[in-house]
C-alpha positions in Angstrom: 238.9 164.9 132.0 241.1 161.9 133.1 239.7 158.2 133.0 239.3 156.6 136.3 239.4 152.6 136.7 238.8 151.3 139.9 239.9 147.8 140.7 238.1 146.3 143.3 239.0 142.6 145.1 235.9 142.0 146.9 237.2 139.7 149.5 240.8 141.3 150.4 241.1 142.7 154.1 237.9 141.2 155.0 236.5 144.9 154.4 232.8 145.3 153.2 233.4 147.0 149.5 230.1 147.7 148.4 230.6 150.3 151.1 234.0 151.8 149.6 232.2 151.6 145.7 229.0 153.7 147.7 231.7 156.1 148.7 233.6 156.1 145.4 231.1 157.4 143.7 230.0 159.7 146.3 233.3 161.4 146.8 235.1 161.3 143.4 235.8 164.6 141.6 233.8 164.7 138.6 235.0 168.0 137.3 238.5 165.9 136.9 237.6 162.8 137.1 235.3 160.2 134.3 235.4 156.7 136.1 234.1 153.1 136.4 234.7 150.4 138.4 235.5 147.0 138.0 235.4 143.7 140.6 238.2 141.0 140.0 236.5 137.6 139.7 239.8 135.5 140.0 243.5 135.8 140.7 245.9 138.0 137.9 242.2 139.1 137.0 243.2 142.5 138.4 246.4 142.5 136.1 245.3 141.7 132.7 242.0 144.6 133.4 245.1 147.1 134.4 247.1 145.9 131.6 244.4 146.1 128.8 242.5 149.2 130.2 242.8 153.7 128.4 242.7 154.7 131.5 244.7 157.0 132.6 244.4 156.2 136.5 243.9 152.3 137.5 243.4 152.3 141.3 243.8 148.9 143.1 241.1 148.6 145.4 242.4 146.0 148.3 245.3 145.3 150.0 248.5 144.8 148.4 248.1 141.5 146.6 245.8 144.0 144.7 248.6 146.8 144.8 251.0 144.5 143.2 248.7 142.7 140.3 247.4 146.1 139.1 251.1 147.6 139.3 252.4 144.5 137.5 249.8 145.3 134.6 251.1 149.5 134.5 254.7 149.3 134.6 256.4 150.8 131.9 253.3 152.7 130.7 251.9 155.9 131.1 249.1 155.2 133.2 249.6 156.2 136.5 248.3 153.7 139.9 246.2 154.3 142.3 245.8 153.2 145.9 242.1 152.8 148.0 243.9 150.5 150.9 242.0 147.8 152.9 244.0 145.2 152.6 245.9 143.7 156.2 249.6 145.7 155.8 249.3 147.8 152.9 252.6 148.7 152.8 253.1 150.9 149.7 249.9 152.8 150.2 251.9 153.5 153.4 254.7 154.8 152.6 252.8 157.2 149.8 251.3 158.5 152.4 247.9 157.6 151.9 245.2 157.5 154.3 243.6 153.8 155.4 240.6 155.7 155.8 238.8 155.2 152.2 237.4 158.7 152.2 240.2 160.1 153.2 241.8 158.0 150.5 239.4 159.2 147.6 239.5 163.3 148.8 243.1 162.5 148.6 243.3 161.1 145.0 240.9 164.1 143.9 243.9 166.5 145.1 246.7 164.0 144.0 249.6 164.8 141.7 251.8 161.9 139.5 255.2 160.4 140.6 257.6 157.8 138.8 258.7 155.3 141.2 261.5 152.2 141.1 260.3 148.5 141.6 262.5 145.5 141.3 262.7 141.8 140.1 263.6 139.1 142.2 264.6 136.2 140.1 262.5 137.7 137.3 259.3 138.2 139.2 258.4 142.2 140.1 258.1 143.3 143.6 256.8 147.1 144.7 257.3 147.0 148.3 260.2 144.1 149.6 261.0 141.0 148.8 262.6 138.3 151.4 263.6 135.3 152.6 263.7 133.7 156.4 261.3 134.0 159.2 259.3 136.5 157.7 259.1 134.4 154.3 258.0 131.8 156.6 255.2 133.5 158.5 253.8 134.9 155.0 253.7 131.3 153.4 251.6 130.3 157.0 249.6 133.5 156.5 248.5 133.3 153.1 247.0 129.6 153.9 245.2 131.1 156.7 241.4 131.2 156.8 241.5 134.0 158.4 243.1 137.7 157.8 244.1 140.9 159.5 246.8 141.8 161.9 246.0 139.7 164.8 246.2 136.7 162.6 249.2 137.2 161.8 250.7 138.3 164.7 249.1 134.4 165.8 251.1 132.8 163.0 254.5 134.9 163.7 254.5 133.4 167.4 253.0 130.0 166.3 256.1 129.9 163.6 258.8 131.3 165.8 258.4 128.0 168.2 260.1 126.0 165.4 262.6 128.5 163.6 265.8 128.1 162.9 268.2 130.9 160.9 270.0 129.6 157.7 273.5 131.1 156.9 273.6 133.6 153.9 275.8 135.5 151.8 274.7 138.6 151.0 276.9 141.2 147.9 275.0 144.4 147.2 277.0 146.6 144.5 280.4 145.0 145.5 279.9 144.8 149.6 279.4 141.9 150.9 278.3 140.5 154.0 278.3 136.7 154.9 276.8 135.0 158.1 273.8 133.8 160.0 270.3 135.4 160.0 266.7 135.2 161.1 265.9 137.1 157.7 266.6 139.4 154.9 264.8 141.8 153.7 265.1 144.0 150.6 263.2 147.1 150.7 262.2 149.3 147.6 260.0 151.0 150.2 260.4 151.7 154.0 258.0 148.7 155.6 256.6 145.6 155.2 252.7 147.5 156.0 250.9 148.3 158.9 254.2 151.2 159.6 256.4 148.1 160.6 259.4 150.1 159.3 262.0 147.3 158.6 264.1 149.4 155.8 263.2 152.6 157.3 265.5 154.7 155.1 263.9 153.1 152.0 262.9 155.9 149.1 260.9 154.1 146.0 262.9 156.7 143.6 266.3 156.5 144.2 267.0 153.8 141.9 268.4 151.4 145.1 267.1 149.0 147.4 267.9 149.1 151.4 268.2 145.5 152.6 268.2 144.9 156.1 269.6 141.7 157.9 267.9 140.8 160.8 270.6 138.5 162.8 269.8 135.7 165.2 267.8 136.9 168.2 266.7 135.2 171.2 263.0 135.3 172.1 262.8 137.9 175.1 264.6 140.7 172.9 261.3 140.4 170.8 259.1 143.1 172.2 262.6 145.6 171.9 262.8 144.7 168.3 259.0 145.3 167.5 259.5 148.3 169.3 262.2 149.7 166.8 260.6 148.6 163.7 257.4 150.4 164.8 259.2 153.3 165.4 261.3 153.6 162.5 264.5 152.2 164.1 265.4 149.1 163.1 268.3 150.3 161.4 269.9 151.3 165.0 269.2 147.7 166.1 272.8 145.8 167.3 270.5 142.5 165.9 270.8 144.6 162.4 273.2 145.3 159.6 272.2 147.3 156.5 273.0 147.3 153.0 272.1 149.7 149.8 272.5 148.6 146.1 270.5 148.1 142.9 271.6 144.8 142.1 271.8 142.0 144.9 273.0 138.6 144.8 272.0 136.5 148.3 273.2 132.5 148.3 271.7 130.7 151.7 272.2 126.9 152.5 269.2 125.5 150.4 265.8 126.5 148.7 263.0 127.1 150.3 260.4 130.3 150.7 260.8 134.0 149.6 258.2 136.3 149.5 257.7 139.2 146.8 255.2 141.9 148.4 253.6 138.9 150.8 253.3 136.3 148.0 255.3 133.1 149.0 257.3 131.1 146.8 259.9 128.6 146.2 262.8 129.6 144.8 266.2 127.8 144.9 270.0 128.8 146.8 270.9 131.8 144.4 268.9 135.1 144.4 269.3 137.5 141.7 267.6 141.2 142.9 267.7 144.0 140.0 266.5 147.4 140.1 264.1 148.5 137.6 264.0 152.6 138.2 261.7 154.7 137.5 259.2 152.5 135.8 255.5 152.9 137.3 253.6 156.2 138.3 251.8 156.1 140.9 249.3 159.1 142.3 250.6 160.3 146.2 249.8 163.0 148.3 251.1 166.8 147.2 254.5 167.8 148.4 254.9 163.8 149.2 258.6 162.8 149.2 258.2 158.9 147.8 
C-alpha cells in the first residue's frame, strides 16, 4: 500500500474544499492507496508538511501557489507530487494532463503512474511552471493584491494595467544565442502555459532538461484579441510579435529592477537574471501514456 498526503489550502481558487476532502475520501483507491489529509494554516505551511512528511504521494490541493510550495518541499526526493487543481490557472496540472474536475482528478490519480520532471531556479528561487518579467510580471504583482480571484479578475487587472505599460529593453543569451531588444515580456517556460491552456511556450516538455522562453515584442492594443487567440490555441510561437529561444541556462539583463514572477509569485529582483535548469529532479504522478 502507498501513503497518501493530501495538502489542502482552504481558501485558494475560491473553491469550497470540504467538498473536494468529501470526495477524497469517497473516490480514493483504498486497495492502493492509505491516506490523510492535511489543511495549511499559513504560507510555506504546505512546504515544510511536504518536506517532513513518509509519504510516498503528497498531493497539493489548490491552485498552483499550492503546486509550487509542496513541489519545493519534494524536489530531489523520492516522493512523488500530486495534483487536485482548483486554483485560478493551474498551469502544471495542465500540462500533466489532469482533469480540473476533482473527481475526475482523484479517478485519475487511482490509475496514475510516476514521472521525473525538470524545474528551474531563477536567481536561486525554484519555479515548476515559468518564470518572467514585463507586463505579465506586472499583472501578477496587481493580481496577487487583489481581493478577489479567478479568471475574470484577472483578465480586469491585465486591461486595467495595460492602460499604463510601457516595454523595457532586454538582452536575452540562452546557451550562447542571444537576442537583444525591446519587449512587452519574457517568458521562460519549463512547461507549455502560464494556466488556464494560455499556451505561451507551447513547445515546452518538463523533461527535456531545457527551457523554451518566449519574447513577446511591443504590440499595439487592437492586435490584442489576435494574440489571445494564438496563445489559446497553442500558436504563439507563429506570432510575427514573437521570437523564441531554448536553453538550460539563461542570462536576461533589462534597464532596471523591478517585478518577476516564479509560477505567479511576484518579486523584486534587480537588472541581471540568472535561469538554471535543474533536470530531472521531482516526480510527479500524470495520466498513463502522458507525454510530460
Amino acid at each position: 500500500m502507498e501513503k497518501v498526503v493530501f495538502i489542502v489550502n482552504p481558501v485558494s481558487g475560491g473553491r469550497d474544499k470540504a467538498r473536494i476532502i468529501a470526495l477524497i475520501d469517497k473516490y480514493i483507491d483504498r486497495t492502493r492507496f492509505v491516506h490523510e489529509t492535511i489543511t495549511t494554516r499559513y504560507r510555506g505551511h504546505a512546504t515544510e508538511i511536504a518536506r517532513d512528511t513518509d509519504a510516498d504521494i503528497v498531493v497539493a490541493v489548490g491552485g498552483d501557489g499550492t503546486v509550487s510550495e509542496v513541489a519545493q518541499g519534494l524536489a530531489g526526493s523520492k516522493k512523488a507530487l500530486g495534483i487536485i487543481p482548483c486554483g485560478s490557472g493551474d498551469g502544471l496540472a495542465l500540462h500533466m494532463g489532469i482533469s480540473r474536475n476533482p473527481k475526475k482528478a482523484i479517478l485519475g490519480l487511482n490509475g496514475s503512474v510516476i514521472k521525473t520532471m525538470d524545474y528551474g531556479l531563477v536567481c536561486g528561487r525554484p519555479f515548476f511552471c515559468t518564470t518572467g518579467m514585463g507586463f505579465d510580471a506586472i499583472v501578477g504583482q496587481e493580481f496577487a493584491s487583489s481581493k478577489t480571484r479567478g479568471l475574470w479578475t484577472y483578465i480586469i487587472t491585465a486591461l486595467k494595467t495595460w492602460i499604463h505599460f510601457q516595454p523595457e529593453q532586454y538582452t536575452v543569451e540562452a546557451d550562447g544565442e542571444k537576442w537583444s531588444g525591446r519587449a512587452a515580456m519574457i517568458t521562460v517556460g519549463n512547461v507549455n502555459q502560464w494556466g488556464n491552456n494560455a499556451k505561451i511556450t507551447p513547445n515546452a516538455s518538463a523533461a527535456d532538461g531545457l527551457f523554451d522562453i518566449t519574447i513577446v515584442e511591443p504590440f499595439r492594443t487592437w492586435e490584442i484579441p489576435g494574440l489571445a487567440f494564438m496563445l489559446l490555441t497553442g500558436k504563439a510561437d507563429k506570432s510575427g510579435r514573437t521570437v523564441c529561444l531554448r536553453g538550460a541556462n539563461v542570462h536576461i539583463h533589462r534597464e532596471k529592477p523591478g517585478v518577476i514572477h516564479y509560477d505567479g509569485d511576484p518579486c523584486e529582483e534587480g537588472e541581471d537574471l540568472e535561469i538554471r535548469m535543474v533536470p530531472q529532479s521531482l516526480r510527479i504522478t500524470v495520466p498513463t501514456n502522458k507525454a510530460i
